[in-house]
C-alpha positions as YAML, in Angstrom:
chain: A
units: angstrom
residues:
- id: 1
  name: UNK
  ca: [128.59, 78.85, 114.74]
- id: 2
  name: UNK
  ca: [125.07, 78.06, 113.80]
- id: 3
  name: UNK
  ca: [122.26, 75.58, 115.26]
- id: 4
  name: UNK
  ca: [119.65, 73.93, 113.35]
- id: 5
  name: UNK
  ca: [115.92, 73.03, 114.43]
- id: 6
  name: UNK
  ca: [112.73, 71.65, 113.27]
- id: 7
  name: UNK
  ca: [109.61, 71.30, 115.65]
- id: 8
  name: UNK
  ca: [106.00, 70.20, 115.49]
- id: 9
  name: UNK
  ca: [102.89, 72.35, 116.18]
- id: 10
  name: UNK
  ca: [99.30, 71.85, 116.20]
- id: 11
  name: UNK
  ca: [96.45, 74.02, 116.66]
- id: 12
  name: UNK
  ca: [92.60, 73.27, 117.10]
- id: 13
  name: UNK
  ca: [90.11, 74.27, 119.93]
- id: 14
  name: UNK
  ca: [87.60, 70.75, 120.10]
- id: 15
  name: UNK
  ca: [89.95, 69.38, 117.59]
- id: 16
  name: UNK
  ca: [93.14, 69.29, 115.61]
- id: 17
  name: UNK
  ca: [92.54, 72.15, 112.74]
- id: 18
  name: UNK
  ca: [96.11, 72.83, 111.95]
- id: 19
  name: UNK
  ca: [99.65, 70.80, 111.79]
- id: 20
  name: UNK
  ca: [102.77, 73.06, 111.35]
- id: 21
  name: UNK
  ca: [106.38, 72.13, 111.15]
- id: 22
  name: UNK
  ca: [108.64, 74.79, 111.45]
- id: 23
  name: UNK
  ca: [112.31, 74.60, 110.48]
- id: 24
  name: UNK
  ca: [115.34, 77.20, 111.01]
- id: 25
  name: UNK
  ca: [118.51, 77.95, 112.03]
- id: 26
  name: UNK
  ca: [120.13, 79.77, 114.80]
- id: 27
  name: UNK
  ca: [123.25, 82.00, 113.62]
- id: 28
  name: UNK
  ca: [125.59, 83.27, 116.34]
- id: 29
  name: UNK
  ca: [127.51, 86.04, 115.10]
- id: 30
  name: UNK
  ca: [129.14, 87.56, 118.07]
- id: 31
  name: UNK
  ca: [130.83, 84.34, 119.56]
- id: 32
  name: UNK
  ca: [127.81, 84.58, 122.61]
- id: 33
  name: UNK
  ca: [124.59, 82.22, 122.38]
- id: 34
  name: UNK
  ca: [123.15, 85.32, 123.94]
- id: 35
  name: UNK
  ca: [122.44, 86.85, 120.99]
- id: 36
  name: UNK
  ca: [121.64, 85.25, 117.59]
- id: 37
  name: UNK
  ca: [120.31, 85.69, 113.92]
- id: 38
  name: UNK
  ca: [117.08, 83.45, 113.37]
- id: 39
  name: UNK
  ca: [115.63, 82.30, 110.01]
- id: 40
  name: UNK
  ca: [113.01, 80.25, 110.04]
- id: 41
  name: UNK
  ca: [110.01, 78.44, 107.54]
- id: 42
  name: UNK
  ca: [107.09, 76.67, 108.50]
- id: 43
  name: UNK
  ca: [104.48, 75.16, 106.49]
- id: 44
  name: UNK
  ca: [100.93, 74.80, 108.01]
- id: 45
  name: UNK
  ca: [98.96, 71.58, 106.70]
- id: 46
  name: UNK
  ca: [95.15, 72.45, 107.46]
- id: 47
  name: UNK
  ca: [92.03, 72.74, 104.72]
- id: 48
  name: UNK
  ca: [94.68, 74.85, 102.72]
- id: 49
  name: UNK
  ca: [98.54, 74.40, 102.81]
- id: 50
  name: UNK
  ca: [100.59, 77.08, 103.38]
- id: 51
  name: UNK
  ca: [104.27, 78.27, 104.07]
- id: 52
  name: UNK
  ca: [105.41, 81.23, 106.15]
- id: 53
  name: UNK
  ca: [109.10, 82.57, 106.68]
- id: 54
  name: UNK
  ca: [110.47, 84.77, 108.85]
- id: 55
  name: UNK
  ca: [114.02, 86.25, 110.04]
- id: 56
  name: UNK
  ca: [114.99, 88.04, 112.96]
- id: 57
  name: UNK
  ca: [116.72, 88.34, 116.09]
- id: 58
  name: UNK
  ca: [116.57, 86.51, 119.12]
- id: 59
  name: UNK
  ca: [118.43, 87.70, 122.63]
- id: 60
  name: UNK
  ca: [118.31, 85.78, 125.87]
- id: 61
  name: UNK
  ca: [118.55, 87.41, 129.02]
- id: 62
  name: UNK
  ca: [121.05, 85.20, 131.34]
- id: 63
  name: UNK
  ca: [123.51, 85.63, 134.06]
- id: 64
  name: UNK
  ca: [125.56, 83.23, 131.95]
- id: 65
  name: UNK
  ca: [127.50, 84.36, 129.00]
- id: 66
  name: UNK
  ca: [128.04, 81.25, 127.62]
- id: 67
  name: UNK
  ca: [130.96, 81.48, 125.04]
- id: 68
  name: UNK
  ca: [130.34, 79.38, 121.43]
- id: 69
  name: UNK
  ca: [132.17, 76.41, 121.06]
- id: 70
  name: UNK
  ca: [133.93, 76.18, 117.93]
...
């Protein structure tokens, strides 16, 4: 089970001096939302353009295993 994403981010003290929008994908391989493979690419739009990726792992402390629905 998997979940997709995409945000919006902005960055700029007096004003806006970069736009980012990242994109990725939440892999659950266990069966627990707990714990999940990440992947994600952003591209910042600013006076240059760039795109940064990244992968890792995420794990969220909780009370509440919460199962994956297939």
């Amino acid at each position: 089970m998997f979940d997709v994403y995409v945000g919006i981010g902005i960055r700029g003290i007096d004003l806006i001096d970069v736009v980012s929008v990242p994109v990725g994908i939440d892999v659950y391989p266990f069966g627990y939302k707990n714990l999940s493979v990440v992947i994600e690419a952003a591209n910042y739009i600013g006076s240059t353009y760039n795109i940064a990726g990244s992968i890792g792992f995420r794990y969220r402390f909780s009370k509440n295993r919460n199962k994956v629905k297939q």
